[in-house]
N, C-alpha and C positions, 0 to 999 in steps of 0.2 A: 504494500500500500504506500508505505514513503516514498518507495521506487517510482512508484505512479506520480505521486505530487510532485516529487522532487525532477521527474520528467516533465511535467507539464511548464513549472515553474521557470525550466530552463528553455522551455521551448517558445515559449512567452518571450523572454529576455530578449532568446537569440530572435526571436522575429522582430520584433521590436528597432533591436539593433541594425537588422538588416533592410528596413523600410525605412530607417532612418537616414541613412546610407543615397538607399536609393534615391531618395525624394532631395536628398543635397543633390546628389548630380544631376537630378533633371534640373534643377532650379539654377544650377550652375549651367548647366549646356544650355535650358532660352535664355539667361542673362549673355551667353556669348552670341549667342544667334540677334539677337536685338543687337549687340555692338556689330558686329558684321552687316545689317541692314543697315544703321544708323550710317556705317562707313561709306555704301553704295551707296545711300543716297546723296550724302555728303559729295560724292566722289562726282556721281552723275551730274548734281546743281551746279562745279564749279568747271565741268565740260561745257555745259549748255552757255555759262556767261563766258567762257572763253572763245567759244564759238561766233554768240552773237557779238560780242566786239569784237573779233578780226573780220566778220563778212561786212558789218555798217564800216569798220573802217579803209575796208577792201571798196565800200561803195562811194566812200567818200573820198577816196582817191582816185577812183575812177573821173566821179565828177570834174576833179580839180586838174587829172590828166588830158580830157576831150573839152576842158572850156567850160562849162555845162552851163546854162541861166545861171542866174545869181541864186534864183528860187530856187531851184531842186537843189543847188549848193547850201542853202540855210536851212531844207528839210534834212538832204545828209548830213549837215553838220550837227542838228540838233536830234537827229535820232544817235549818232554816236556819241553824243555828249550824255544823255540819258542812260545808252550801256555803259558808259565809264561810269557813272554815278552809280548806277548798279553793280559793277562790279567791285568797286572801292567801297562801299556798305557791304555788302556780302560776304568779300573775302579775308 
């Protein structure tokens, strides 16, 4: 009969111990998984502003390469001024 409780007792313990176990390393492995999203997001946002300032300013030299009206010179200059400003807040 001791044998019985004194198994139970230890089987208790040991499961106990090994759910305990378990439930850290899940809790540990989506804490890293949320830092690895966090990372690609991170990563992706500061591709998409480095993109859109080098094509506004690929377009604003264009302008400034063929002549272009004065006008579509002060829309390309004030759309690249807006990604630089974007870009210097963000990054």
């Amino acid at each position: 009969m001791t044998l019985l409780v004194t198994g139970f007792i230890f089987t208790t313990i040991l499961g106990t111990w090994i759910s305990y176990y378990v439930d850290l390393s899940l809790d540990q492995r989506a804490r890293t998984l949320d830092k690895v999203e966090q990372s690609r997001k991170a990563i992706q946002e500061l591709s998409t502003y480095m993109y859109e300032r080098r094509v506004r300013s690929e377009l604003l030299l264009s302008s400034l390469k063929r002549q272009a009206p004065i006008e579509e010179l002060k829309v390309r200059k004030l759309n690249y001024d807006e990604s630089y400003v974007l870009w210097n807040k963000n990054i």
